[in-house]
N, C-alpha and C positions, 0 to 999 in steps of 0.2 A: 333533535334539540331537547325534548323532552325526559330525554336519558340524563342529556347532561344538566340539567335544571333540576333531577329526583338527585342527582350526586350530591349537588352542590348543597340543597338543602340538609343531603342528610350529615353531609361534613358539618355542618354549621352547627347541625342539634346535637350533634355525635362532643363538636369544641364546646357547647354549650354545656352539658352535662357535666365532662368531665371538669370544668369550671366550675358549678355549684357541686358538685364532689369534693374540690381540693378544698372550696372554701366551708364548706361543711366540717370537712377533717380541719382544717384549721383553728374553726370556731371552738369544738371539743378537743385542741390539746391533741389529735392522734395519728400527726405529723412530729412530733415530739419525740425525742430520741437519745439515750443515754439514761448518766446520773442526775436525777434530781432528787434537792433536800428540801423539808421542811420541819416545821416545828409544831408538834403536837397540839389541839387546841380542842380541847373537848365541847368547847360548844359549838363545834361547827360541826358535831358527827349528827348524822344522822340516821335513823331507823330504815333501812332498806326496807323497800315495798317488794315483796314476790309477784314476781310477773302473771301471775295466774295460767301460766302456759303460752304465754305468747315470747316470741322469744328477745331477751333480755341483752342489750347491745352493751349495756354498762355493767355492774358488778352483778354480780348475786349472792354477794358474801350479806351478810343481818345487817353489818353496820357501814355508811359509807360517808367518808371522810370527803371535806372539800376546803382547800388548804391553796395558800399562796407557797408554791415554790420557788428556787432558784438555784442553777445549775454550777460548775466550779465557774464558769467562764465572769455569770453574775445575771444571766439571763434568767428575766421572772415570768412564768407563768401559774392561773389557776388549774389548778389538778384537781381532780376527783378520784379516790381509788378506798375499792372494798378492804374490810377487815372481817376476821372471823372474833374480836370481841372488841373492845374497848382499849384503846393506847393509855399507855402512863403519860399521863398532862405534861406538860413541856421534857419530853422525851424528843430527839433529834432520830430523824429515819431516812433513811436514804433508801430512793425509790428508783427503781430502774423500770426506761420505760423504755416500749420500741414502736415504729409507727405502725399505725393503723391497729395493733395491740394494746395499747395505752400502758397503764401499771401492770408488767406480769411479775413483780416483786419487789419486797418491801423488807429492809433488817432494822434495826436499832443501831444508831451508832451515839460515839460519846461525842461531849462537844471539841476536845482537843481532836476527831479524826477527822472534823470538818474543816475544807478547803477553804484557804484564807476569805475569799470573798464571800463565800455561803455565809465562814461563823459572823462577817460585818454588820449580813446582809439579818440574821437568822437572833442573832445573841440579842 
């Protein structure tokens, strides 16, 4: 009996885990997937701190940006994603994210190549 009472607990810690796992990924955005847009805002950049060697789950690019997105569908969330300097002030960029990746890239676009709802949600 004792076999089966070590299982059971450890299935339960094993659903537990993976439960503050998803909600974790959830909280940072990196569950998140595809195109998202937003709109340049320079006072939300901030000066990245270097990890002093410890290792770095978020950008490590100087400058890190934290910006309300929204996808073509009209879904918004907060993003955070590295830059290697400073964006042009209300410049439109389109961020492409993948899960558990978060932003692995970032273009300039104009505002006529934004999707009907982005430019509603964005202009």
């Amino acid at each position: 009996m004792s076999k089966q009472r070590t299982m059971v607990i450890a299935s339960i810690v094993i659903v537990g885990l993976v439960a503050v796992l998803l909600f974790a990924a959830s909280m940072t955005n990196l569950l998140l997937v595809g195109d998202y847009y937003v709109r340049i805002d320079n006072a939300c950049v901030f000066e990245n701190e270097p990890s002093g060697g410890v290792i770095n789950l978020g950008s490590s690019e100087p400058y890190l940006y934290e910006l309300e997105a929204v996808n073509a569908t009209g879904d918004k969330a907060e993003i955070k994603f590295g830059t290697s300097r400073e964006l042009r002030q209300d410049a439109f960029i389109k961020l492409d994210l993948q899960p558990i990746r978060g932003v692995v890239g970032w273009s300039e676009v104009s505002k006529d190549a934004l999707p009907t709802n982005v430019a509603e949600v964005l202009a």
